[in-house]
MARGU-740238 format. One line per field, with one value per residue: x, y, z of N, C-alpha, C, CB in turn. Coordinates in steps of 0.2 Angstrom, whole numbers, padded with zeros to 4 digits. Glycine has a CB too. Layout:
# residues N
n.x = c(X	...) .
n.y = c(Y	...) .
n.z = c(Z	...) .
ca.x = c(X	...) .
ca.y = c(Y	...) .
ca.z = c(Z	...) .
c.x = c(X	...) .
c.y = c(Y	...) .
c.z = c(Z	...) .
cb.x = c(X	...) .
cb.y = c(Y	...) .
cb.z = c(Z	...) .
This chain:
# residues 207
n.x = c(0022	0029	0026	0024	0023	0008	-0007	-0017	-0009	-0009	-0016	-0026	-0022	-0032	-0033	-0032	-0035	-0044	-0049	-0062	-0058	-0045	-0049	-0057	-0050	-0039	-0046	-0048	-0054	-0042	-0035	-0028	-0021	-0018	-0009	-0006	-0001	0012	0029	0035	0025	0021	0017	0024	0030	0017	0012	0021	0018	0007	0004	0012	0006	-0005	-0001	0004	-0007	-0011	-0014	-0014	-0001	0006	0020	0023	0032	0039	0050	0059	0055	0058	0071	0075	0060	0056	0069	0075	0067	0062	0057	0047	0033	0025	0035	0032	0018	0020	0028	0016	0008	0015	0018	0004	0001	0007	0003	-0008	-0006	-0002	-0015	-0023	-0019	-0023	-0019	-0017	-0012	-0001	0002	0016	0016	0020	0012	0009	-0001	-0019	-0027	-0019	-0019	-0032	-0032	-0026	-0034	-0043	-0040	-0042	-0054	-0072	-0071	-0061	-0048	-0041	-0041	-0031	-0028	-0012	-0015	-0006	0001	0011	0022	0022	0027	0040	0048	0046	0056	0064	0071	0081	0077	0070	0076	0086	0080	0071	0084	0086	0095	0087	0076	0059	0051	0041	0029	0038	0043	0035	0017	0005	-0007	-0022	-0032	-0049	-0058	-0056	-0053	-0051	-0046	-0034	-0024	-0010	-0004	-0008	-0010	-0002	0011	0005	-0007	-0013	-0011	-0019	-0034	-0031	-0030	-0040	-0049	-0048	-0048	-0061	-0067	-0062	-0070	-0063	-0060	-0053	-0044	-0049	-0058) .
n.y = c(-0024	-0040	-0057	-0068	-0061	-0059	-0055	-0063	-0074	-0079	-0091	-0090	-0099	-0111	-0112	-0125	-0123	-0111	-0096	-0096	-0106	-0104	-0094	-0099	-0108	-0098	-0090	-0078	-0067	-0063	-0046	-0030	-0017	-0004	0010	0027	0044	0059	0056	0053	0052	0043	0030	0016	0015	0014	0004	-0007	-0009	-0013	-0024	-0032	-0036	-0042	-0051	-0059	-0062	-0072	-0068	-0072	-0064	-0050	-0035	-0024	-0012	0003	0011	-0001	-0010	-0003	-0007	-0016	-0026	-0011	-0006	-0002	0010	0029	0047	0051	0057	0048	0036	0035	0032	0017	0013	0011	0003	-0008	-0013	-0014	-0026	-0035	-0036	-0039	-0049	-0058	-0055	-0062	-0075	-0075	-0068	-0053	-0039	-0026	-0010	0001	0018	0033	0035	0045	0051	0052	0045	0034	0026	0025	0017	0004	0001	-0003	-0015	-0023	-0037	-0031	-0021	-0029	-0018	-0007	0007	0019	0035	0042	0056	0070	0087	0093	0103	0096	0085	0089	0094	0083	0073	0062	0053	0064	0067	0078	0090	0088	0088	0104	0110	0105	0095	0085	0082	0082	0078	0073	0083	0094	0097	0092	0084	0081	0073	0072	0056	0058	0050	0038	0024	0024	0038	0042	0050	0056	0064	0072	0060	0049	0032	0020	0024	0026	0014	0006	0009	0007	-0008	-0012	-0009	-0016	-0027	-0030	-0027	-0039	-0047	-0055	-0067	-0069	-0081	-0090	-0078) .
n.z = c(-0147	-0145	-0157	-0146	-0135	-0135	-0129	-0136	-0139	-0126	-0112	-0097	-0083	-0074	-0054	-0042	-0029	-0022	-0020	-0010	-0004	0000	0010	0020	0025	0032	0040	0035	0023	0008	0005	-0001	0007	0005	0010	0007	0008	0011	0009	0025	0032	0039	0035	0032	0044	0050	0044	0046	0061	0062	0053	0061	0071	0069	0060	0073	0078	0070	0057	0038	0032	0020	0017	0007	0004	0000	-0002	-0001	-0011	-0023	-0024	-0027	-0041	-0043	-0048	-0059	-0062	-0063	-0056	-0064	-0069	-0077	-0072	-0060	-0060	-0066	-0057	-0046	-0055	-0054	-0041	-0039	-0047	-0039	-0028	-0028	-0033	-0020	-0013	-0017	-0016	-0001	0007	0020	0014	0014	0008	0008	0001	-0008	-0019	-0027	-0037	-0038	-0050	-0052	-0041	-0040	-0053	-0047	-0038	-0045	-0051	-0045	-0039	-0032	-0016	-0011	-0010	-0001	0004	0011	0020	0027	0034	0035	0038	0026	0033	0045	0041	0034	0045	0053	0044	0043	0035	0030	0015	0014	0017	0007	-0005	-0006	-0004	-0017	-0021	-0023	-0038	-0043	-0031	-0021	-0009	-0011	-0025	-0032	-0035	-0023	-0023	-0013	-0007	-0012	-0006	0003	0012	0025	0035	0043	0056	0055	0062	0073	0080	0090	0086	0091	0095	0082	0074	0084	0080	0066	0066	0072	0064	0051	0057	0062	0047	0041	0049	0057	0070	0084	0093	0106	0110) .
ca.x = c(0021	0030	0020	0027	0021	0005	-0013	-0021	-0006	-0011	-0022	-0025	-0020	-0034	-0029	-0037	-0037	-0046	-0053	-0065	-0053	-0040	-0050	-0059	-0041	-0035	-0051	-0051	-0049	-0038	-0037	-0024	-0022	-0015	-0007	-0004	0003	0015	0035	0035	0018	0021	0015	0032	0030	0012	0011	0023	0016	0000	0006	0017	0001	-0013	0003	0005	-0015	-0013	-0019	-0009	0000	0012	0022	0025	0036	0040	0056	0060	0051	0064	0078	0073	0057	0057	0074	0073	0060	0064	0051	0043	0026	0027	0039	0029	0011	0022	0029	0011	0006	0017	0016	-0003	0000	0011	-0002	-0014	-0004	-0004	-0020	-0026	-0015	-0026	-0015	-0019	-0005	-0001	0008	0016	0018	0015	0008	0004	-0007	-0025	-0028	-0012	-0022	-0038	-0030	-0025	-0042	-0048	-0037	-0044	-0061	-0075	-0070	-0052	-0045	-0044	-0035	-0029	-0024	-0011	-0014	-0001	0002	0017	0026	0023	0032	0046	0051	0053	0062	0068	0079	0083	0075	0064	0080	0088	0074	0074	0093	0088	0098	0083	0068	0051	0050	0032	0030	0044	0043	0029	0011	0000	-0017	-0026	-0036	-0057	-0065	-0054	-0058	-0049	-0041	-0029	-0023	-0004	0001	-0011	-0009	0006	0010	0000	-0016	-0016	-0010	-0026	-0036	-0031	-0030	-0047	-0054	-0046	-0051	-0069	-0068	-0060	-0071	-0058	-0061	-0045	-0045	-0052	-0059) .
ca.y = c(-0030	-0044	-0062	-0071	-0059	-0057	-0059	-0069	-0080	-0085	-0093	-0091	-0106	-0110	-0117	-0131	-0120	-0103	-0089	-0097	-0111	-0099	-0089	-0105	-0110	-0094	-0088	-0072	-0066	-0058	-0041	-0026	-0014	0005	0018	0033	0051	0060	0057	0056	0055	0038	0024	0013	0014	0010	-0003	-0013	-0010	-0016	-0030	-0037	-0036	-0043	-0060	-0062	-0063	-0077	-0067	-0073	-0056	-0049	-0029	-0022	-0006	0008	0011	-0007	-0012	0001	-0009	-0023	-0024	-0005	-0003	0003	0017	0036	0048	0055	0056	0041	0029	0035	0024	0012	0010	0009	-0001	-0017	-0015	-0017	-0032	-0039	-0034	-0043	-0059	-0060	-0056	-0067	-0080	-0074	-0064	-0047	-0037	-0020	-0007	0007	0018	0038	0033	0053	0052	0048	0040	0029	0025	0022	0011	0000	-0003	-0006	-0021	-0030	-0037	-0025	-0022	-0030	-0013	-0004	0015	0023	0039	0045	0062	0075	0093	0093	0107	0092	0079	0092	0094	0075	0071	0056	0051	0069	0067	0085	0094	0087	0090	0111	0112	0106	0090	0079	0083	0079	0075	0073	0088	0100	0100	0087	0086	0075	0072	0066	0053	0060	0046	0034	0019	0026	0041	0042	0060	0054	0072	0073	0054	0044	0026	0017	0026	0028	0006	0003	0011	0002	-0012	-0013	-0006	-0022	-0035	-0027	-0027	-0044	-0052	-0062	-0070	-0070	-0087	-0088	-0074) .
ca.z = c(-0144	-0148	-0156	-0141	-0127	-0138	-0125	-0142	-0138	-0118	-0110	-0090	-0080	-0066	-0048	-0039	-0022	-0023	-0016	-0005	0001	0006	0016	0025	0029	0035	0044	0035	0015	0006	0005	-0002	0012	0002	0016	0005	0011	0011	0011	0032	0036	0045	0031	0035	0053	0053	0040	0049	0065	0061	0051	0065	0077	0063	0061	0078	0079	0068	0050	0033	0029	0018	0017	0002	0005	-0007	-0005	-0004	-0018	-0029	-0022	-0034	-0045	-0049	-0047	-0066	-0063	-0056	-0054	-0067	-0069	-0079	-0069	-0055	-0064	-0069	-0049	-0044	-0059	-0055	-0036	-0038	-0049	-0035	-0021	-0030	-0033	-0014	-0009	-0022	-0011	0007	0011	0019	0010	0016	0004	0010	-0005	-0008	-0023	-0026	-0041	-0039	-0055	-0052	-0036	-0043	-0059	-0044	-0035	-0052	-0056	-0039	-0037	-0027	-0010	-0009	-0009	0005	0002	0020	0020	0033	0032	0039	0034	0022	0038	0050	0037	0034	0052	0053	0038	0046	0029	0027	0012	0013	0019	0004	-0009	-0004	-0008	-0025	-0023	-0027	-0041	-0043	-0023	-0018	-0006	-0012	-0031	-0034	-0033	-0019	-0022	-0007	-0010	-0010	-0002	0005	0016	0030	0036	0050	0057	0059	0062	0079	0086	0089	0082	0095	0093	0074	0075	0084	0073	0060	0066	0074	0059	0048	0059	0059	0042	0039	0053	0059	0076	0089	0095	0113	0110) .
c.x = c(0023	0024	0020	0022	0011	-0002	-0018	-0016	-0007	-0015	-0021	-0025	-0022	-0030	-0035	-0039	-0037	-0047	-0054	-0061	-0047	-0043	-0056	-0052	-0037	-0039	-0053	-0050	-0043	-0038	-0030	-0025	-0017	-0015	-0005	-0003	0011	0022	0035	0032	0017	0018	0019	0031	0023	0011	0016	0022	0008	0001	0008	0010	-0003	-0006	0002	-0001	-0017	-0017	-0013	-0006	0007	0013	0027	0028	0039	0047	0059	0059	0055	0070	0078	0070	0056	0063	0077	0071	0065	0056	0048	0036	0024	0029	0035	0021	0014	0023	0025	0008	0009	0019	0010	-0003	0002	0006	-0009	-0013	-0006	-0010	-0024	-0024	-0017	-0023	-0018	-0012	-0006	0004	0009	0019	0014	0012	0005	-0002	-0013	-0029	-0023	-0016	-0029	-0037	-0031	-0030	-0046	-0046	-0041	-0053	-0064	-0072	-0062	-0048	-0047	-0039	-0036	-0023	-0021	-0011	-0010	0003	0008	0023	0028	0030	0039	0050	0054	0057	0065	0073	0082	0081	0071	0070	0085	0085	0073	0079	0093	0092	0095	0075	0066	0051	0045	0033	0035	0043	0039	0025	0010	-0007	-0016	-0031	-0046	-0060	-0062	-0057	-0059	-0045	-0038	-0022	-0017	-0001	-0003	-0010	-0001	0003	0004	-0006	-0017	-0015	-0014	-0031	-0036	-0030	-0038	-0052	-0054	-0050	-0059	-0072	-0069	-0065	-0069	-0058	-0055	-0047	-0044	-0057	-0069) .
c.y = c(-0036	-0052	-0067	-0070	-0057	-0058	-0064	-0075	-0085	-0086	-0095	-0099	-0107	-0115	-0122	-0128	-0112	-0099	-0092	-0103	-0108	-0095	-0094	-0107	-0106	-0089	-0081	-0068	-0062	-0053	-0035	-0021	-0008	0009	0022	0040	0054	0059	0057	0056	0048	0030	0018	0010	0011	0004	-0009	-0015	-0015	-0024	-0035	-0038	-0040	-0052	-0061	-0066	-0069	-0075	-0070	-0064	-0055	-0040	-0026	-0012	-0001	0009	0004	-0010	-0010	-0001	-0012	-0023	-0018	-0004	0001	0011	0023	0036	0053	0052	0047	0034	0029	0029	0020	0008	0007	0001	-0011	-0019	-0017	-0023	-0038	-0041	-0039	-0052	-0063	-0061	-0062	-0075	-0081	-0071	-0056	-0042	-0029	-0017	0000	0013	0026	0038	0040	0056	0048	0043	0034	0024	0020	0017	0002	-0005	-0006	-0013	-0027	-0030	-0033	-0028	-0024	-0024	-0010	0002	0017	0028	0042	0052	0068	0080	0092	0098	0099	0087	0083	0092	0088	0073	0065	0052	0057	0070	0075	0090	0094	0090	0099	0113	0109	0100	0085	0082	0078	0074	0077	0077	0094	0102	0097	0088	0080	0076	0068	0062	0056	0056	0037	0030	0022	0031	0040	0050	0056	0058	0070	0067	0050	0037	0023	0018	0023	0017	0004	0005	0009	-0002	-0016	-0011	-0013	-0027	-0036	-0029	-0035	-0050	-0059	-0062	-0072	-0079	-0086	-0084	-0073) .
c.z = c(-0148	-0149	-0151	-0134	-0130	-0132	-0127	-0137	-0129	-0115	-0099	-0087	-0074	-0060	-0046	-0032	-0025	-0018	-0010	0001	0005	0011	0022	0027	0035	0040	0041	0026	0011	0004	0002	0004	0009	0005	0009	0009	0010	0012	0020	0033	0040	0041	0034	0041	0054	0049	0044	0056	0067	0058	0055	0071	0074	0064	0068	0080	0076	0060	0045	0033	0026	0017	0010	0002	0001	-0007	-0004	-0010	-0025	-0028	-0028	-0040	-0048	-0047	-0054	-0068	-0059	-0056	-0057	-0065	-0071	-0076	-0063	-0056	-0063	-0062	-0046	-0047	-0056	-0048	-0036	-0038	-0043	-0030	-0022	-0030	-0024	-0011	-0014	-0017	-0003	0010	0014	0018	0013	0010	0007	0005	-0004	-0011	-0026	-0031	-0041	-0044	-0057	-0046	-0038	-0047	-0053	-0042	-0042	-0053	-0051	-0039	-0032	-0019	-0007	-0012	-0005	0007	0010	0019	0026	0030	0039	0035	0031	0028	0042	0048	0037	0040	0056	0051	0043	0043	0028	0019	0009	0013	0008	-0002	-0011	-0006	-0013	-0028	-0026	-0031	-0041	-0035	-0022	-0011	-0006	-0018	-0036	-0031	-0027	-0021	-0018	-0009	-0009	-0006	0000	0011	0025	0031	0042	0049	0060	0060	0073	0084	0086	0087	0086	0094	0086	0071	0075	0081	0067	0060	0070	0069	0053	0050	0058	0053	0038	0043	0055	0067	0079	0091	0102	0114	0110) .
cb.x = c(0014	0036	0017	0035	0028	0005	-0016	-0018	0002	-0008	-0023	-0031	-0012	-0043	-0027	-0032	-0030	-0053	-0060	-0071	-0050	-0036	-0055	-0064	-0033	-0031	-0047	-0045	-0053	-0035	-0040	-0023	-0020	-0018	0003	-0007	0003	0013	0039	0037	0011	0015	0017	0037	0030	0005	0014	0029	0017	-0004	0010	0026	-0003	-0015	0012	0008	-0020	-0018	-0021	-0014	-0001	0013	0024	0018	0040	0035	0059	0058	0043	0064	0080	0068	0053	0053	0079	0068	0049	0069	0050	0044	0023	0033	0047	0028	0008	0027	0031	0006	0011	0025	0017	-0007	0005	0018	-0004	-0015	0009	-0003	-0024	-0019	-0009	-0028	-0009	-0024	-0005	0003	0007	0020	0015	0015	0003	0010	-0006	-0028	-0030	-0003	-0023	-0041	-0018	-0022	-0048	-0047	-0025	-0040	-0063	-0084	-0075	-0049	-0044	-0046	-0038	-0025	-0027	-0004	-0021	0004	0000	0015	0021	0016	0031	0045	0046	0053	0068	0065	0078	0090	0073	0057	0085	0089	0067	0075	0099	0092	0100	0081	0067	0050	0055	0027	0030	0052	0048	0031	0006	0001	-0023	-0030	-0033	-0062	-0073	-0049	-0055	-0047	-0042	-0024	-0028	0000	-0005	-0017	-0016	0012	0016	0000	-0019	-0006	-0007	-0029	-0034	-0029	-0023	-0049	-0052	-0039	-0049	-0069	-0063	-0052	-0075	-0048	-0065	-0045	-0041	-0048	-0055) .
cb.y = c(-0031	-0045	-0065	-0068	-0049	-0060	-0055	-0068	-0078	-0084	-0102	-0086	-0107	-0112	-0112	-0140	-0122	-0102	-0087	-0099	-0118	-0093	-0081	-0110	-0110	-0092	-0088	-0067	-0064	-0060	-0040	-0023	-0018	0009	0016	0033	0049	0063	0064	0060	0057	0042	0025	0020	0022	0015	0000	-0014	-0005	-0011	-0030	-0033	-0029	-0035	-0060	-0057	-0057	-0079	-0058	-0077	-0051	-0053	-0030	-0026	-0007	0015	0016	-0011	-0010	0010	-0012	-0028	-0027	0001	-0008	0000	0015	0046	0050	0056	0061	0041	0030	0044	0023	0013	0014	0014	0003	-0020	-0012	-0015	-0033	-0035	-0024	-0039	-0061	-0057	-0050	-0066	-0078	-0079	-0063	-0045	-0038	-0019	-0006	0006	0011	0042	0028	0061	0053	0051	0044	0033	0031	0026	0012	0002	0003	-0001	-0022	-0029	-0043	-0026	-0028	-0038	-0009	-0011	0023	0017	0041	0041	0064	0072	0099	0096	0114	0088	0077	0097	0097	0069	0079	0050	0047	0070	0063	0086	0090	0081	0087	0112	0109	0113	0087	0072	0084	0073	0078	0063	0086	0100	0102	0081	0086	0075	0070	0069	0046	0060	0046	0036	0010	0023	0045	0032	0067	0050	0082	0074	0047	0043	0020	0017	0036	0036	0004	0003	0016	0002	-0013	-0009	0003	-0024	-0036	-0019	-0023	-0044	-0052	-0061	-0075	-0064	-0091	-0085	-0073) .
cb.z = c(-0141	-0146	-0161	-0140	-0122	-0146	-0122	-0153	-0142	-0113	-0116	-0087	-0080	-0066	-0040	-0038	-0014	-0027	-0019	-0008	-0003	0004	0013	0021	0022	0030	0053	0042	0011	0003	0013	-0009	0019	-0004	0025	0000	0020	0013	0009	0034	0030	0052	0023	0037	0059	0054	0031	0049	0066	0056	0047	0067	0079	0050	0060	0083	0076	0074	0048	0024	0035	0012	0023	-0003	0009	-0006	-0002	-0002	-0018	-0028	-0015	-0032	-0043	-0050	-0043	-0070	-0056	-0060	-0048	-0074	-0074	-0083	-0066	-0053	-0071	-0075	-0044	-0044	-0067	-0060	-0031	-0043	-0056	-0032	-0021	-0039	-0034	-0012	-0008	-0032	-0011	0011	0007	0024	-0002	0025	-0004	0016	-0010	-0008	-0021	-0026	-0046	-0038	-0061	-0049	-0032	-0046	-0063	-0040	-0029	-0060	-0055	-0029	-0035	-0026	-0008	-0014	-0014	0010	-0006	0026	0016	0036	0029	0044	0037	0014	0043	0051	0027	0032	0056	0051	0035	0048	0020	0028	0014	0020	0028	0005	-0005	0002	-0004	-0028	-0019	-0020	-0048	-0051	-0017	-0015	-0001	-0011	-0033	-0035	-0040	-0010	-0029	0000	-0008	-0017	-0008	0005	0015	0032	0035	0051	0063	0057	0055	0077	0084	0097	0081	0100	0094	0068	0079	0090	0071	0056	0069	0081	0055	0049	0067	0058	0040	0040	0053	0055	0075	0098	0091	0116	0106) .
């Protein structure tokens, strides 16, 4: 560590608008919203389904997407074990800037190790994590493959692919599950979008 980037040498810089005034502004607080699962298990689809339902409603929100996110900020990382923490590592930080901001942030992210997972909810105050797990049997994901990703993976084109030659840990006790094998978007949408709002006790207007 250079004595430049040293944490002796900095000093946090407070705001004049916090916490409590963003979530009196915006009717509802800021919150990280973590879909983990499987390659194909429908993170993607539901994270922007929901997001685009939760905006329309009138919530601050932002969508922080896993294979977006490697276009750019990790566009450095692969997938070792390693790059794979480090991926979680500085979406967390990102996830955090946001909600930090009142946002409720969605990430869609396999994130496949639990103590990468865990690091995350640790960084944010109690409660503003909120892990959802889409779960669907790694046969189900394979038969979608909607990037050909799994087909690809099998034929040995691509290592360390979460469900073919890499590990998943599910998460033990996440906030939410959702059976994206058994329901389509719509059901598995309201579900998590009735369980947010619930959560967030954010008030429709009219309502």
């Amino acid at each position: 560590m250079t004595l430049a980037s040293s944490p002796n040498n900095l000093v946090w810089q407070p705001a004049l608008v916090d916490r409590v005034d963003r979530t009196q502004r915006n009717g509802h607080p800021g919150v990280v919203v973590w879909l983990t699962g499987l390659p194909a298990s429908g993170k993607s689809t539901l994270a922007s389904q929901v997001e685009a339902r939760l905006h329309r409603m009138g919530l601050h929100t932002a969508l922080l997407d896993g294979d977006n996110i490697r276009h750019g900020l990790c566009a450095d990382l692969g997938f070792s074990v390693e790059d794979r923490a480090e991926n979680i590592r500085r979406v967390g930080e990102v996830a955090k800037l946001f909600a930090a901001q009142g946002c409720v942030v969605f990430v869609a992210l396999v994130s496949p190790m639990r103590d990468a997972r865990d690091a995350a909810r640790q960084r944010l105050p109690a409660g503003d994590f909120i892990e959802v797990h889409c779960h669907c049997p790694v046969a189900v994901c394979q038969a979608r493959d909607p990037k050909g990703m799994y087909a690809r993976a099998l034929a040995g084109e691509i290592p360390d692919f979460t469900g073919v030659s890499a590990p998943y840990e599910a998460p033990l006790k996440p906030e939410l599950c959702i059976d994206t094998a058994a329901n389509d978007v719509e059901v598995s949408a309201e579900q998590l979008a009735r369980y947010l709002l619930d959560r967030l006790q954010f008030k429709v207007q009219g309502a």
